[in-house]
Backbone as CSV, one residue per row, in Angstrom:
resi,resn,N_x,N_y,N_z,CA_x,CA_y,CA_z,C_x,C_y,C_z
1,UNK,75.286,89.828,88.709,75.568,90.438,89.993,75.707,91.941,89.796
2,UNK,74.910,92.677,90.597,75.036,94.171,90.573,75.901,94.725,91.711
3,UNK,76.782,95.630,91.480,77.439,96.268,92.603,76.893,97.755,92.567
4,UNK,76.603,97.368,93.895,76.088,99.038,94.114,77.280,99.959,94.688
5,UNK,76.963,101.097,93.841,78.176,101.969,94.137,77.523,102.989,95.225
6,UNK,78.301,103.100,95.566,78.445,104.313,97.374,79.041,105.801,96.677
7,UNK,78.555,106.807,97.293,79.753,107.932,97.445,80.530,107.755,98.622
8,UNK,81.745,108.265,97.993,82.901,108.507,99.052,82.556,109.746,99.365
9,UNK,82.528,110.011,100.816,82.444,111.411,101.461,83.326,111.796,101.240
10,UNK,83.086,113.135,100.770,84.631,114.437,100.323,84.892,114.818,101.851
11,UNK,86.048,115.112,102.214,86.715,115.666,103.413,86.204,116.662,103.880
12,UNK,85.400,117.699,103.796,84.781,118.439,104.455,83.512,117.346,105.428
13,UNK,82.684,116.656,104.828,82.119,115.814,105.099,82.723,115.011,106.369
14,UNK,84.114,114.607,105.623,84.451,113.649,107.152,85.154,114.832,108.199
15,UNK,85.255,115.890,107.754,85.580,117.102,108.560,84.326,117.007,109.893
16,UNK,83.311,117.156,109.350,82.038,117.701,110.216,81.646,115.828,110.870
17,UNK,82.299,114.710,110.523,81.752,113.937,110.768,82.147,113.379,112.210
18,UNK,83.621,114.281,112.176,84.566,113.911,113.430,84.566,115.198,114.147
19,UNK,83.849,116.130,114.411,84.217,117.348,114.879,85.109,118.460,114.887
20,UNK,85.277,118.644,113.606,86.353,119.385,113.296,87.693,119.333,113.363
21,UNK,88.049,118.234,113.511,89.166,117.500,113.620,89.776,116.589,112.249
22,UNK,91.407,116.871,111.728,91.978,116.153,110.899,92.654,114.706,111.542
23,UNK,92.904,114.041,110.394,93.758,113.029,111.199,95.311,113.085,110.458
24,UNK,96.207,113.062,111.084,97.247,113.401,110.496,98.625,112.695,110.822
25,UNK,99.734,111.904,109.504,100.362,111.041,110.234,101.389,111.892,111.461
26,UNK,101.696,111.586,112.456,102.302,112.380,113.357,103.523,111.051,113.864
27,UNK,105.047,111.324,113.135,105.842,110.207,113.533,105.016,108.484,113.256
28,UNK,104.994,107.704,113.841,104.413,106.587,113.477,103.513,106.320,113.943
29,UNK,102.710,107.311,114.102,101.343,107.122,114.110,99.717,107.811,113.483
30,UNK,99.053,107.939,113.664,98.055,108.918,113.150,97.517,109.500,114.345
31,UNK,97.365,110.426,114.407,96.872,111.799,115.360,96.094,112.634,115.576
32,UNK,94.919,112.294,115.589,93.421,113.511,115.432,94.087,114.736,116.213
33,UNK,93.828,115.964,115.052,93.755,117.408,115.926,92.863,117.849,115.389
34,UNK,92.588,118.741,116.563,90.999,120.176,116.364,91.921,120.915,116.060
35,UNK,90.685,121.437,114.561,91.502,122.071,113.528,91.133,123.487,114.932
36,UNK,90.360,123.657,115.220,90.390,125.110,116.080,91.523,125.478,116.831
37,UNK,92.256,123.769,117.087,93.473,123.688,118.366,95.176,124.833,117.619
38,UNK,94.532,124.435,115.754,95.966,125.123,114.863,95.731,126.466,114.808
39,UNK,96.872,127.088,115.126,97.127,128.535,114.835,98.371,128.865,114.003
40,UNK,98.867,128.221,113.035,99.758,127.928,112.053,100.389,126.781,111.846
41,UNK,100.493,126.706,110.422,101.266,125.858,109.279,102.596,126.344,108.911
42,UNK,103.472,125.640,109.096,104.838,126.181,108.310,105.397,125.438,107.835
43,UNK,105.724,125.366,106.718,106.277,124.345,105.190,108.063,124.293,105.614
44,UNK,108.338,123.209,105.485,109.527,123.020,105.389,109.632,121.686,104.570
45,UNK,109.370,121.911,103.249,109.857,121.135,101.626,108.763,120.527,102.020
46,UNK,108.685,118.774,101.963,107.822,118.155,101.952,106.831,117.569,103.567
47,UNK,107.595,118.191,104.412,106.979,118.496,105.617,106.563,119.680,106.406
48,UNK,105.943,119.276,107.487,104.954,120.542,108.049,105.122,120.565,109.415
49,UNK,105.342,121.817,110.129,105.094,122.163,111.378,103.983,122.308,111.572
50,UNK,102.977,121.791,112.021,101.813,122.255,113.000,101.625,122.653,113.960
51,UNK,101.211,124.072,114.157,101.451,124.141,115.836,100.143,124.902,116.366
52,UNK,100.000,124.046,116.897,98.500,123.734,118.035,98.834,124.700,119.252
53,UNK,97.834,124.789,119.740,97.401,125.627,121.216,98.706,125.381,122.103
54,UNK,98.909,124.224,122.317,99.878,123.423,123.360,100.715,122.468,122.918
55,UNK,101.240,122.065,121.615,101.874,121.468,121.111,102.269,122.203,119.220
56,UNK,103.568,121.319,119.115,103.955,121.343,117.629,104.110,119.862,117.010
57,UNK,103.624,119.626,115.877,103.512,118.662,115.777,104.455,118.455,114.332
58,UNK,105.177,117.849,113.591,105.869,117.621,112.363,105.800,116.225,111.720
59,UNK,104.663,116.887,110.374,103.792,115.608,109.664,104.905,115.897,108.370
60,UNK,104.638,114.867,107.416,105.366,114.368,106.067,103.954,114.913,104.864
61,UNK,103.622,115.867,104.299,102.636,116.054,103.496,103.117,117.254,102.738
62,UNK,102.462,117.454,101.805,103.231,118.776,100.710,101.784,119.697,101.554
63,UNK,102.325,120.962,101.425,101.688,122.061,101.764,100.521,122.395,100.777
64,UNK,100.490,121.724,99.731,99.618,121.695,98.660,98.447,120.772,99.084
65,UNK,98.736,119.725,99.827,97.740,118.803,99.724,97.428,119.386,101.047
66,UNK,98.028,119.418,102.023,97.403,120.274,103.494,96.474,121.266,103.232
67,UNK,96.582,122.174,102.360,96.049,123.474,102.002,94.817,123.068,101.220
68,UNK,94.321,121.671,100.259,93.260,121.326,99.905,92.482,121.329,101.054
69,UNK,93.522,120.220,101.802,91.629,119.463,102.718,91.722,120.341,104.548
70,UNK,92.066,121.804,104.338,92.047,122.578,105.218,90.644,123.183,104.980
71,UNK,89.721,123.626,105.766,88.590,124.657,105.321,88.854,126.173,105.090
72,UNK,88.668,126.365,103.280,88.822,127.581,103.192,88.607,128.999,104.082
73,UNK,87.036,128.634,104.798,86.693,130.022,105.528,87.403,129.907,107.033
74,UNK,88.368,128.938,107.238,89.335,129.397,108.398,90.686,129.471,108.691
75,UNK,91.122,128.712,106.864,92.807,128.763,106.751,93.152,129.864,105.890
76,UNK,93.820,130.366,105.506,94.755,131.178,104.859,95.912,131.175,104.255
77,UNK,96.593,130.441,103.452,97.991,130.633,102.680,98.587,132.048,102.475
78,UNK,99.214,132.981,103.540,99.178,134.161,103.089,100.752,134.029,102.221
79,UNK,101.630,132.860,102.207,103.096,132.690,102.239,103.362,131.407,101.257
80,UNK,104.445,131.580,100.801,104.211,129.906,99.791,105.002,129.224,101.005
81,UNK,105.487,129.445,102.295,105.848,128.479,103.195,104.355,128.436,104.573
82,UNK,103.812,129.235,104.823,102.487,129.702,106.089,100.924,129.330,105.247
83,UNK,100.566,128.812,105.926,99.202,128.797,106.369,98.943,128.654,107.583
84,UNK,97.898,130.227,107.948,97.498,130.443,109.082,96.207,129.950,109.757
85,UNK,95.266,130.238,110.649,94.167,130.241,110.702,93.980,131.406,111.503
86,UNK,92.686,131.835,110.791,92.321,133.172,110.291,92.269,134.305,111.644
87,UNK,91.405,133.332,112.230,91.126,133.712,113.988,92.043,133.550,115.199
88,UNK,93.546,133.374,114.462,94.390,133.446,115.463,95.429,134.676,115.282
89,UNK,94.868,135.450,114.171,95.452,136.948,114.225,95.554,137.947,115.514
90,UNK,96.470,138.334,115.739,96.485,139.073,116.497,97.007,140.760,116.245
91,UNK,97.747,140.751,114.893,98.373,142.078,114.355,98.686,141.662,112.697
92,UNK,98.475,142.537,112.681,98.957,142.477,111.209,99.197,144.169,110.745
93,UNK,100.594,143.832,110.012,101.604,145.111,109.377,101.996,144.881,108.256
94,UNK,102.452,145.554,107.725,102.920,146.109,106.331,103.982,145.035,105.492
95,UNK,104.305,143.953,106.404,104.728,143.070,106.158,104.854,141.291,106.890
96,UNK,103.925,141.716,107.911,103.927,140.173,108.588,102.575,140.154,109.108
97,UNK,102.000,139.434,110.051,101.012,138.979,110.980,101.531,138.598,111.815
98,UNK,101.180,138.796,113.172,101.370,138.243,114.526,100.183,137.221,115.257
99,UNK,101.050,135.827,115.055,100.380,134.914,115.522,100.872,134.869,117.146
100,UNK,100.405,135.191,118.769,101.608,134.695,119.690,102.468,135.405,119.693
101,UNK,103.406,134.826,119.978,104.725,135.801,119.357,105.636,135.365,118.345
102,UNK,104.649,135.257,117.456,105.542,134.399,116.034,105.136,135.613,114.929
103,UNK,105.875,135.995,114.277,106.056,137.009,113.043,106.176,136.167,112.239
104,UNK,104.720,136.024,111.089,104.851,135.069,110.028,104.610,136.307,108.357
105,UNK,105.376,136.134,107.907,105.699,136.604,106.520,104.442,136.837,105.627
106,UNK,103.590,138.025,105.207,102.707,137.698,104.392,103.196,138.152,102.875
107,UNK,103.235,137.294,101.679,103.623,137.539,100.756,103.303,138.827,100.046
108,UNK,103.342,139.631,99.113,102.727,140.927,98.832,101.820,140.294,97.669
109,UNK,101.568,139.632,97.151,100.575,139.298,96.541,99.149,138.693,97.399
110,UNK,99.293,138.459,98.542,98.411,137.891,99.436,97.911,139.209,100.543
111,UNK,98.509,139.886,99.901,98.222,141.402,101.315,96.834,141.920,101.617
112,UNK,96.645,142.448,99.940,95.096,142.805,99.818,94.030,141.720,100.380
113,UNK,94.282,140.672,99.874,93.211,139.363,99.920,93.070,139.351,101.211
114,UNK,94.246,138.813,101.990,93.914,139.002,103.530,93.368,140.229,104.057
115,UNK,93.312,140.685,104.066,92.896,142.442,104.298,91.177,142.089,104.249
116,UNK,90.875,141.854,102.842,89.881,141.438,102.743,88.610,140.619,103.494
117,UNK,89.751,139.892,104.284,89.061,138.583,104.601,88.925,138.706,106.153
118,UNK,89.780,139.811,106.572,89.451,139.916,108.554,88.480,141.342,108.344
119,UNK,87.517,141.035,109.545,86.691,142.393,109.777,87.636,143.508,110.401
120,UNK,88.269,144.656,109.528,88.604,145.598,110.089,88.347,147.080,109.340
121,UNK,88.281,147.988,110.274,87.273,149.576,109.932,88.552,150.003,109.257
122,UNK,88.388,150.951,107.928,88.911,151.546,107.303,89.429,153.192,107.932
């Protein structure tokens, strides 16, 4: 008897397979969000604030494993507690970013990099 082996689609894969959308446990259940809907991550130990367009949501996951199966070219870790998404900047200073009206912390080792990574004239 032969077993044929399959690939498992890597998460970007099932990223694009569902429309840009994670699934995520949310209280006792699981919860598709459009990742476009997040405009920050905030770590609190082994759980997470998510907060969406019109909601906040608080999942059970390490910020480590969130921060894998996030897409690099639209999340950002600028904080060992924040991950942002990228396109929901609205200011950024000498020591924070303005998401809304939320002042989120950018670490000074993450300053340059971000800098880097939004289109702005010198």
């Amino acid at each position: 008897m032969q077993v044929l082996k399959t690939e498992t689609p890597n998460i970007a894969d099932k990223i694009d397979q569902f429309e840009g959308s994670i699934f995520l446990n949310v209280g006792r259940q699981i919860q598709r969000i459009s990742l476009k809907s997040i405009q920050y991550i905030k770590g609190y130990g082994d759980y997470m604030k998510v907060k969406c367009d019109n909601a906040s949501h608080t999942v059970h996951i390490t910020m480590k494993s969130l921060e894998e199966t996030l897409p690099s070219s639209d999340f950002y870790r600028l904080h060992k507690s924040y991950i942002i998404r990228l396109d929901q900047i609205e200011k950024v200073t000498s020591s924070h970013v303005q998401i809304d009206d939320t002042h989120i912390p950018i670490s000074r080792n993450c300053k340059q990099e971000l800098l880097s990574l939004i289109p702005w004239i010198k």
